[in-house]
C-alpha positions as CSV (number, residue, x, y, z in Angstrom):
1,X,51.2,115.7,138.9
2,X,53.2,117.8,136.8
3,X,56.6,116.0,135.3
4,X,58.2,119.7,135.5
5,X,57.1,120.5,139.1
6,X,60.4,119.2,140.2
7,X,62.0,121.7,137.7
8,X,60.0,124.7,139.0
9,X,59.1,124.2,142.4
10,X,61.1,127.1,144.7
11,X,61.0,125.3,147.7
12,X,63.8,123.0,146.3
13,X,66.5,125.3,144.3
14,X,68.8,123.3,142.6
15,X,73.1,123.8,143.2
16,X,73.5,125.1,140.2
17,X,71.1,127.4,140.5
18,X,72.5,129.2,143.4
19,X,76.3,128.9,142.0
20,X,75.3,131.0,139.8
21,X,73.8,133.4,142.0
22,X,76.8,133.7,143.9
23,X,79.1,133.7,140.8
24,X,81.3,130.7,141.2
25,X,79.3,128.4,138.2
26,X,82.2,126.1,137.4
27,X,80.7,124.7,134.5
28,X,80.5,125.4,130.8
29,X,83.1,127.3,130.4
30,X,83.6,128.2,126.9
31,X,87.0,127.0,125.0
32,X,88.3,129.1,122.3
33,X,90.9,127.1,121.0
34,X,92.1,123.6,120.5
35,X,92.9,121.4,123.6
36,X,96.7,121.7,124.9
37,X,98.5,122.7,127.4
38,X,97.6,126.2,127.2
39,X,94.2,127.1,126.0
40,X,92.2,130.2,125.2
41,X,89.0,130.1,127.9
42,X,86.6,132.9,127.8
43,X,89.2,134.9,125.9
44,X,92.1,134.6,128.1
45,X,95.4,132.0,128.2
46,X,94.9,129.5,130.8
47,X,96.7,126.8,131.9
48,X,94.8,123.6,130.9
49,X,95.0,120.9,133.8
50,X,91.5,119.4,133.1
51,X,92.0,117.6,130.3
52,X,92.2,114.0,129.3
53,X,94.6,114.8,126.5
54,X,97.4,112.4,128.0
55,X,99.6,112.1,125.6
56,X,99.4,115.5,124.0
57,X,98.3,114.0,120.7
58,X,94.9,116.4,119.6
59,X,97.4,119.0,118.1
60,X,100.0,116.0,116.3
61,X,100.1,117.4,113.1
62,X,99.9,113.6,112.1
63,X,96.4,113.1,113.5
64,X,95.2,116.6,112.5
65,X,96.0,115.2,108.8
66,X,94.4,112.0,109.1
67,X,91.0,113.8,109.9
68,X,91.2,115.8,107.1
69,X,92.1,113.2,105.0
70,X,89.3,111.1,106.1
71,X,86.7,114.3,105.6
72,X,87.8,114.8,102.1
73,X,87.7,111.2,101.1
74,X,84.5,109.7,103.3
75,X,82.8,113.1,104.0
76,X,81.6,113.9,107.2
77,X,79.3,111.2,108.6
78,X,78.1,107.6,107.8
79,X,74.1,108.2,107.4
80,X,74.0,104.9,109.4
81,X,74.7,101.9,112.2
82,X,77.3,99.6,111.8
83,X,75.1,96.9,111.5
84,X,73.9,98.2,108.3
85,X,75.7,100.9,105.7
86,X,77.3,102.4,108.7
87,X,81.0,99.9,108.4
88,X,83.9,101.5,106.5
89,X,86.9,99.8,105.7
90,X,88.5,102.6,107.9
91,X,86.3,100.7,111.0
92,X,87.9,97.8,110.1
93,X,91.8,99.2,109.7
94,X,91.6,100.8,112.8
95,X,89.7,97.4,114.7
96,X,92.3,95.3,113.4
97,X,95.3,97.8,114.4
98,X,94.1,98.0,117.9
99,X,93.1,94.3,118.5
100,X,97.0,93.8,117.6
101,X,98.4,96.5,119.4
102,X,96.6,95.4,122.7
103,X,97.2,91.1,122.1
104,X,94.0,90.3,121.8
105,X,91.9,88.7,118.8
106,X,89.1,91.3,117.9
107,X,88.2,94.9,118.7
108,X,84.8,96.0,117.8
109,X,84.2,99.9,118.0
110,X,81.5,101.9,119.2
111,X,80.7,105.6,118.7
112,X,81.5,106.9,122.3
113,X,83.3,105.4,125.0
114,X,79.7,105.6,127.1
115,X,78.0,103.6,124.9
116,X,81.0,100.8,125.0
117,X,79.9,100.1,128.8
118,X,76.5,100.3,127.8
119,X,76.2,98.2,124.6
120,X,79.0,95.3,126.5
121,X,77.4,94.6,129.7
122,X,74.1,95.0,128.8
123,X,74.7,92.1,126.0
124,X,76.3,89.9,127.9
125,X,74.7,90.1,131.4
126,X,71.3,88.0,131.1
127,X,68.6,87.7,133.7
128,X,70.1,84.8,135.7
129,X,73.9,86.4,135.8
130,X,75.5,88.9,138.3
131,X,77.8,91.8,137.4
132,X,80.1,92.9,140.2
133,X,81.4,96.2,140.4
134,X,84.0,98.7,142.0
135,X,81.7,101.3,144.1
136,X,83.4,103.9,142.7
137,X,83.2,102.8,138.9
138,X,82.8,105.5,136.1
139,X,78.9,106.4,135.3
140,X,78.3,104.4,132.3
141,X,79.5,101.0,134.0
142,X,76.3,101.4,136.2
143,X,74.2,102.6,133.2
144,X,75.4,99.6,131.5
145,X,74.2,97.3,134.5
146,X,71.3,99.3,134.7
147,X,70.6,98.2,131.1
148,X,71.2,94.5,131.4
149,X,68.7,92.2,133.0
150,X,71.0,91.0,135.2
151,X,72.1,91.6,139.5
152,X,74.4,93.8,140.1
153,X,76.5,93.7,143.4
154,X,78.9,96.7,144.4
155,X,82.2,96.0,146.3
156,X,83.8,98.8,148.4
157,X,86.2,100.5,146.5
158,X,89.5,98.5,146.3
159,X,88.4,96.3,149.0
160,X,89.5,92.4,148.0
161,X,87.9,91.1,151.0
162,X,84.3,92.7,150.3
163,X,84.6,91.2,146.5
164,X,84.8,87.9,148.3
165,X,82.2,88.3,150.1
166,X,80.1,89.6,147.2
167,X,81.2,86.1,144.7
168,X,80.6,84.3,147.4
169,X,77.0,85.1,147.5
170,X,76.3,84.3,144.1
171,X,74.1,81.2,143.1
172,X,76.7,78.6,141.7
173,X,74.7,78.0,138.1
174,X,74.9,82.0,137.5
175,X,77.4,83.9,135.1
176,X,79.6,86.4,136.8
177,X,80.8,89.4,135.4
178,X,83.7,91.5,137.2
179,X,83.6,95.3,135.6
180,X,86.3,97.6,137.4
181,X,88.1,100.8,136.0
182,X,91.8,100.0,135.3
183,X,93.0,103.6,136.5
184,X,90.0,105.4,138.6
185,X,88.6,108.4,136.8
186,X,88.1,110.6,140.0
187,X,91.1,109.0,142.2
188,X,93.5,108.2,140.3
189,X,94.4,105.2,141.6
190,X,95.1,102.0,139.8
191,X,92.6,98.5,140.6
192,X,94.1,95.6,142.3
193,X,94.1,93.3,139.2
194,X,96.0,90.9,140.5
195,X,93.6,90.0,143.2
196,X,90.2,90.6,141.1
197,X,91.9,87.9,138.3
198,X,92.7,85.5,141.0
199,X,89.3,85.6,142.7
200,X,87.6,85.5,139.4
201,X,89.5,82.1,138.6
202,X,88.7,81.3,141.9
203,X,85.2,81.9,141.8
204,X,84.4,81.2,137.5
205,X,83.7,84.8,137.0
206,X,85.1,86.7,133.6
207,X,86.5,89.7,134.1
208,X,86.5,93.5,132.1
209,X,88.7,96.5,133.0
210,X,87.3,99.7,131.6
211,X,90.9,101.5,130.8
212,X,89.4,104.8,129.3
213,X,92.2,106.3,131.5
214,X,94.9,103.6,131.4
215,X,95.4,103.3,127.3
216,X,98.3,105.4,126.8
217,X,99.1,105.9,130.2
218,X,100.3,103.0,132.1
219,X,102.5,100.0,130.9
220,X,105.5,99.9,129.6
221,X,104.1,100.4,126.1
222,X,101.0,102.2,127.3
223,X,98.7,99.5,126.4
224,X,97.0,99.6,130.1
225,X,96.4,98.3,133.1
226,X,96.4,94.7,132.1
227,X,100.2,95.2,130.3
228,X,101.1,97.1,133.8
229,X,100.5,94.2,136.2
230,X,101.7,91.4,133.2
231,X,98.4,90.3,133.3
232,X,97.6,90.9,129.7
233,X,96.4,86.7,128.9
234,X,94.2,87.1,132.4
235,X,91.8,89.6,131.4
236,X,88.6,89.0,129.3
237,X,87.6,92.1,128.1
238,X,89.2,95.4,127.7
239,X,86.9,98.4,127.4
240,X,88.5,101.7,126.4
241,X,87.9,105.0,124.7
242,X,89.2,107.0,122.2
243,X,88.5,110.7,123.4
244,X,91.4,110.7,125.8
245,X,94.8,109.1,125.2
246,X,94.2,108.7,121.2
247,X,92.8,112.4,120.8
248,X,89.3,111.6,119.0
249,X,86.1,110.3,119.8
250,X,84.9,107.0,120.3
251,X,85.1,103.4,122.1
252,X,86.0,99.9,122.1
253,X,85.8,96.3,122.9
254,X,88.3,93.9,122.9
255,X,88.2,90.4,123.4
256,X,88.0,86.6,122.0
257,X,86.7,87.0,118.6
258,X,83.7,84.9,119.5
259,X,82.9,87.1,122.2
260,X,83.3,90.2,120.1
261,X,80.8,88.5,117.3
262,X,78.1,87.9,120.2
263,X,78.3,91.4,121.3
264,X,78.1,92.8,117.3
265,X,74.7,90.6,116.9
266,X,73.3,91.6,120.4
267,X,74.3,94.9,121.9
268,X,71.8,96.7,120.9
269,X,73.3,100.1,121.9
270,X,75.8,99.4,119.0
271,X,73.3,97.8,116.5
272,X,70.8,101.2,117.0
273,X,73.9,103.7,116.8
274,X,75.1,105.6,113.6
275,X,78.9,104.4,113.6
276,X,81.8,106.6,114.2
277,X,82.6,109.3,111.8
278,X,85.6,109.1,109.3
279,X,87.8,111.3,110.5
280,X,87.1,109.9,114.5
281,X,88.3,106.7,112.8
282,X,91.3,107.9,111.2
283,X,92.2,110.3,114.0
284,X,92.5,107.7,116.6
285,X,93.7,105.5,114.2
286,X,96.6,108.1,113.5
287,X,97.4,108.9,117.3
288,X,97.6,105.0,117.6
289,X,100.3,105.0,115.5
290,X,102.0,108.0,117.1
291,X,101.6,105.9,120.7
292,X,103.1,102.5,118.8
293,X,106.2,104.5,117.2
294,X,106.8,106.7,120.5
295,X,106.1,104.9,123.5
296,X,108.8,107.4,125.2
297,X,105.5,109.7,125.6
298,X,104.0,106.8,128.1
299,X,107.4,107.5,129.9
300,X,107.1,111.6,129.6
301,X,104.1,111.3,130.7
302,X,105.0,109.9,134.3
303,X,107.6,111.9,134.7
304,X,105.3,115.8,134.1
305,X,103.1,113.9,136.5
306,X,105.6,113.1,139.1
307,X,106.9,116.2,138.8
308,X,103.5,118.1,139.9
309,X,103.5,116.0,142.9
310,X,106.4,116.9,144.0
311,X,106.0,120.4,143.3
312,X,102.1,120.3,145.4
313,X,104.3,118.4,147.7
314,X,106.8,121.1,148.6
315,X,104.2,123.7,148.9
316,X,102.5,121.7,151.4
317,X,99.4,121.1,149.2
318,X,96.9,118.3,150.7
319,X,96.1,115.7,147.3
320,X,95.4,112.1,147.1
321,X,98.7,110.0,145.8
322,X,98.5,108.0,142.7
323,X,100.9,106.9,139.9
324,X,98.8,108.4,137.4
325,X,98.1,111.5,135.6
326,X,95.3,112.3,137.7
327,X,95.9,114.1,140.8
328,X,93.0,115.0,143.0
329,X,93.6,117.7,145.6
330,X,91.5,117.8,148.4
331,X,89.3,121.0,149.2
332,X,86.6,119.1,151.2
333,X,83.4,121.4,151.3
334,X,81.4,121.9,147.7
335,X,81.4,125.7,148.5
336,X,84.9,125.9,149.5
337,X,85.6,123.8,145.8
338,X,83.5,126.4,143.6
339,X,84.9,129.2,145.2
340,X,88.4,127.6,144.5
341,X,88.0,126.8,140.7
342,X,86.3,130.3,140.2
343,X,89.5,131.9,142.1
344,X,92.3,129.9,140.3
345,X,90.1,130.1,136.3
346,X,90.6,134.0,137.3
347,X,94.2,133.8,137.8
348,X,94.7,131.5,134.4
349,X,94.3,128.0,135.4
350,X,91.5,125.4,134.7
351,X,91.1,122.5,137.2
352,X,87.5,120.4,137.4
353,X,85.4,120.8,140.4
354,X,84.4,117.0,141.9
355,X,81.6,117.6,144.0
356,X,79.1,115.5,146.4
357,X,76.9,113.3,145.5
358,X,79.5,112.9,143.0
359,X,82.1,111.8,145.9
360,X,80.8,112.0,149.4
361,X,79.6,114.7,151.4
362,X,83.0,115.9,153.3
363,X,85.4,114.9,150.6
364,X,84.8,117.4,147.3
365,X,87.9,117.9,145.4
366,X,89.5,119.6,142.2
367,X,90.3,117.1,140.2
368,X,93.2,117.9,138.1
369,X,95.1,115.9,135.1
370,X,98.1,116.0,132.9
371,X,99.5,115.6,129.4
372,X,103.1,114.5,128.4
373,X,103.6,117.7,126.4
374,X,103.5,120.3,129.6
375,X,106.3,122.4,130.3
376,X,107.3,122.2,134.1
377,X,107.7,125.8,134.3
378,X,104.3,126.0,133.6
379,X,103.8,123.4,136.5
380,X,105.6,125.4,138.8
381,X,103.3,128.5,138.0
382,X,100.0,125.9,138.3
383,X,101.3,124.9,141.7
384,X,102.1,128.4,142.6
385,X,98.8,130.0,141.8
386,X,97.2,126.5,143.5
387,X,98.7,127.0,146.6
388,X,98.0,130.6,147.1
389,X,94.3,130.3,146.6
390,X,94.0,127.1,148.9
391,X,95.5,129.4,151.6
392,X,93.5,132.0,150.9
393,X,90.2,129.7,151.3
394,X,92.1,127.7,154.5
395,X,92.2,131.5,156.5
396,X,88.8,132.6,156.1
């Protein structure tokens, strides 16, 4: 049979297919200008509540110079794996800054923040270990278990007692490996680290917190989940990523130095991968700087995201709570939630569509996220132009 067929056959039209047909594509939308609060989509301003530009840092004049800095001294790639030519002394400033700045004794980097959860878990899981995971963990946690040669278990999301239950049935000689996002991409909502660290002591399992969307955003110094539950000496591994809070591109591991040396010599996502460019290095390297010496953004941040809640909240907007930047707002039906970002991208304002099987069937939602920098004016007009089109959809 034909590998295509799938990709042809008309008895089995794919979503995308027929979103375009009816006009209300949501994806792809082509960005004319850098990422901020207002940006120029398709050739028009619109009100940017999509991104994962947190702390407002991709235009910091500070970062903008430290990439071209790092073009004009380095050039513009590495021709190679960090393994091999592909390690800077840049790699190594910016590995040593962060492994301080987070308390812990090495960071090792990786070219995207994907290929962190793939290159960790699939070196340290083995064929006798289990890796346990939050059912609703980012994509690239289960690629990384995919990758490894270990069992993976899922837990309900959130749900302590079903973790028991899941460590419980693990073969006493095996390695156990607890992966949950610190803040959940798609919710919002932060993980119960308390509990997972106590039932990993409980049961001899390590645990990792993937905080791609808690560096920068939570803790009193933004330094993550671990720092916001004072948890910091309790978690093994910290996996983040640098194309959110620290406005470049890129990942990382941090850990005991001995860990982070068995990952170098075995991941082989990171031992097959050209290495970050120079000016990814010294841009996230610059915006962690701008995080250490202004933590008050951490604070700012809260307070535009508070703000929007309460401003959903008075206009009697239906969204999922949280104490994060991420603010999902229900619009149930995949239709209903195409039709909603088409209405609101024509009337100047960006939110991401979060469709089935990405959640499930019943519970779609725009998913929509916030940066430090926002004005609340433009909030209130966001909410404004929100609310109209969700009553719009509500009466037909």
């Amino acid at each position: 049979m034909d590998i295509f067929k799938k990709i042809y056959n008309p008895n089995t039209p794919h979503i995308y297919d027929m979103a375009k047909e009816q006009g209300i594509y949501p994806y792809f939308h082509k960005l004319e200008s850098r990422q901020d609060c207002v940006v120029n989509m398709e050739g028009k301003e619109t009100i940017m509540l999509g991104s994962n530009n947190y702390l407002g840092l991709t235009n910091h004049p500070k970062v903008i110079e430290a990439g071209l800095w790092a073009i004009e001294n380095y050039g513009s790639g590495c021709s190679g794996s960090r393994f091999l030519n592909g390690t800077l002394d840049l790699h190594l400033k910016l590995e040593e800054n962060l492994a301080q700045f987070l308390h812990k004794e090495a960071v090792m980097t990786f070219s995207t923040g994907f290929q962190s959860n793939l290159g960790i878990i699939s070196a340290l899981v083995g064929r006798s270990d289990y890796v346990i995971c939050d059912k609703e963990n980012h994509a690239s946690i289960y690629d990384g278990c995919k990758l490894s040669y270990g069992k993976m278990l899922r837990y309900n999301h959130s749900d302590m007692q079903d973790l028991e239950r899941k460590l419980e049935s693990v073969p006493k000689e095996s390695g156990i490996l607890i992966v949950t996002d610190g803040v959940f991409s798609m919710g919002g909502d932060i993980a119960n680290l308390p509990e997972i660290c106590r039932l990993a002591k409980k049961y001899n399992a390590r645990v990792m917190v993937d905080d791609a969307h808690g560096l920068g955003v939570i803790g009193k110094h933004g330094r993550g989940t671990a720092e916001y539950f004072d948890l910091e000496d309790e978690v093994d591994i910290y996996m983040g990523t640098f194309s959110k809070s620290l406005a470049s591109l890129g990942g990382y591991m941090a850990a005991k130095k001995e860990v982070v040396e068995y990952v170098k010599h075995t991941s082989r996502p990171y031992i097959f991968s050209a290495s970050m460019t120079p000016a990814s290095v010294c841009c996230a390297n610059a915006a962690l700087e701008v995080l250490k010496a202004e933590p008050e953004r951490v604070q700012r941040l809260k307070q535009v995201s508070d703000y929007m809640r309460d401003c959903l909240r008075k206009r009697g907007v239906a969204f999922k709570e949280s104490e994060t930047p991420i603010i999902p707002i229900f619009t149930y039906e995949n239709d209903k939630t195409f039709i909603a970002c088409k209405m609101l991208l024509d009337r100047g304002v960006y939110v991401n569509p979060v469709v089935s099987p990405a959640t499930p069937v019943g519970q779609s939602l725009l998913r929509t996220s916030y940066t430090a920098t926002f004005d609340f004016k433009l909030l209130d007009k966001a909410a404004d132009q929100i609310k109209e089109v969700l009553d719009i959809l509500n009466n037909k």
